[in-house]
C-alpha positions in Angstrom: -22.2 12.0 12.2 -22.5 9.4 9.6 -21.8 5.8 10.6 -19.2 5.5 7.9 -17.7 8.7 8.8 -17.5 7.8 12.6 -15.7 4.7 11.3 -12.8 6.5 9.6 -12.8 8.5 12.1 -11.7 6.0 14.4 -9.1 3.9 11.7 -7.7 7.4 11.6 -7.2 7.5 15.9 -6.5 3.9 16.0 -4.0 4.3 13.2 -2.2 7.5 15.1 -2.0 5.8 18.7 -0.1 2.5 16.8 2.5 5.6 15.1 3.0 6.5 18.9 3.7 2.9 19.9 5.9 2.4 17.0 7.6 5.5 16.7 8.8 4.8 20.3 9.6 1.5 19.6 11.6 2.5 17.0 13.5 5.2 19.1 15.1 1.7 20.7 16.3 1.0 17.1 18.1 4.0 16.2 19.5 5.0 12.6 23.4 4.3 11.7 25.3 7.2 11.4 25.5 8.9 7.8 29.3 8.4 7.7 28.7 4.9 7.7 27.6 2.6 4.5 25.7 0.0 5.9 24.7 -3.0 3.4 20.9 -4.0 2.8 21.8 -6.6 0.4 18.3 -6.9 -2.7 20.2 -8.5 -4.9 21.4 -5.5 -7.1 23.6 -3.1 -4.3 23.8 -0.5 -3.5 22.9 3.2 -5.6 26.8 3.8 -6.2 27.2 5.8 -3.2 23.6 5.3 -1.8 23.5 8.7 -0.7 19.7 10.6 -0.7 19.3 14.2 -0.8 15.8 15.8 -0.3 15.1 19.6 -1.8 19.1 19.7 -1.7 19.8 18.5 1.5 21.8 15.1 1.8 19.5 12.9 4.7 20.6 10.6 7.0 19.7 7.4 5.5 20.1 3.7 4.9 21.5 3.9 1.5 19.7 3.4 -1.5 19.6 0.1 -3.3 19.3 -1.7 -6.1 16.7 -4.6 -6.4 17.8 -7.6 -8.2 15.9 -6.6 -11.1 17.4 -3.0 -11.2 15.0 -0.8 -9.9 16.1 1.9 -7.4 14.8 1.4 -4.0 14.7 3.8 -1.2 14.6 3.9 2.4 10.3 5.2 3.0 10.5 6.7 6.3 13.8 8.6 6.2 12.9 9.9 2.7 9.2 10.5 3.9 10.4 12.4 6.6 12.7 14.5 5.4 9.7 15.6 2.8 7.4 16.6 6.0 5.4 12.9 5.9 4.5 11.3 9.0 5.3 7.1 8.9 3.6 4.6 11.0 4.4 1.2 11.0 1.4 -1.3 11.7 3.4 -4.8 12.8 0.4 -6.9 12.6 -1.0 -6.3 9.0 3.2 -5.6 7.7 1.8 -1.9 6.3 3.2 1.4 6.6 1.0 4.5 6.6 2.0 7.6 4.7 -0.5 9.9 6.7 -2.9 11.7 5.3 -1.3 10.5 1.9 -1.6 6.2 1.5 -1.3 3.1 2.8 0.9 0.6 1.2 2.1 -3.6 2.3 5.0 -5.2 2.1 5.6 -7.3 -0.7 2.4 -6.0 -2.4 2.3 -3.5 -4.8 -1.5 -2.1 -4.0 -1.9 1.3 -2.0 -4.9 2.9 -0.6 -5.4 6.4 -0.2 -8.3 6.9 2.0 -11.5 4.7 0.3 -9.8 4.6 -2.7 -8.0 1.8 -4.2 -5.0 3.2 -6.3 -3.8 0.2 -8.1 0.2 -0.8 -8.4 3.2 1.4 -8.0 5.9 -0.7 -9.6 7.8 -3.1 -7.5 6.3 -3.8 -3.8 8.0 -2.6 -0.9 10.8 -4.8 0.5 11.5 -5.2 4.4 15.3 -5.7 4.9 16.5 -5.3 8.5 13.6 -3.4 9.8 13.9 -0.7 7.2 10.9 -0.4 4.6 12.3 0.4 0.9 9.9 1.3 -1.8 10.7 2.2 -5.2 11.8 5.2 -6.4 8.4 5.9 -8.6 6.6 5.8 -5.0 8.0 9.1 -4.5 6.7 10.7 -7.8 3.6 9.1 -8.7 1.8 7.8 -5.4 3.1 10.8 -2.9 2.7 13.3 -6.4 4.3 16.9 -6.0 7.8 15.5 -6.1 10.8 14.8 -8.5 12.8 11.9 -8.1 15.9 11.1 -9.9 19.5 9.8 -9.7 22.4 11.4 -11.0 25.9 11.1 -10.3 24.8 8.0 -8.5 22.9 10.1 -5.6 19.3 10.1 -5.7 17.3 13.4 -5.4 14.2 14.5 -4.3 13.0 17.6 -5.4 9.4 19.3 -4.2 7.8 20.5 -7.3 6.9 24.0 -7.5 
């Protein structure tokens, strides 16, 4: 095996035992309730009603927000989730890994997918009460195969045929 194959190889284990350690950390940290509106103050607010629905299905979310300078923000492992994504939280560099998909930092607007250097999304991903918001864009240019959109003041997620 080549020695920059062996490499990856081991980010990718290394990377998957931290999403053990975290997702278990964050079991001590659960989710609020849907029925309840919870406020993630950026500056803007909340979505109107903050609500998310993936392929038609309303998830159990920290509502959507508004950042100060109006872009929609929302919450990256709940919406990731509900799309099939795996999210693993790496403490010490402030990143979140999309597996298999991209690596993105908070406050930064660069991702990685693999090798590759993808450039900027649009605004960087904010950390506000242990929840990592990203842009709505995130969902339908870095992930790709999705639809994103509000309407009614509800966001929706669509997967693209």
């Amino acid at each position: 095996m080549k020695k920059s194959m062996r490499c990856t190889f081991f980010v990718v284990i290394l990377a998957m035992l931290l999403g053990i350690v975290a997702l278990t950390a964050s079991a001590d940290n659960p989710r609020p309730p849907a029925d309840s509106n919870p406020s993630y103050p950026m500056g803007g607010g909340t979505v109107v009603n903050g609500d998310i629905t993936v392929n038609d299905i309303r998830i159990p979310a920290p509502p959507a927000q508004l950042s100060a300078e109006g872009n929609v923000m929302l919450p990256l492992r709940a919406t990731a989730e509900a799309l099939g994504f795996e999210v693993v939280w790496i403490g010490a560099t402030q990143s979140v890994i999309v597996v298999g998909q991209v690596q993105i930092w908070i406050g930064e607007t660069r991702h990685i997918s693999g090798d590759n250097f993808l450039g900027d999304f649009g605004p960087p991903p904010t950390l506000i009460n242990s929840v990592t918001y990203v842009p709505i864009t995130f969902f339908s240019h870095v992930l790709n195969g999705f639809s994103a959109t509000v309407t009614n003041g509800v966001v929706i997620i669509d997967s693209l045929p």
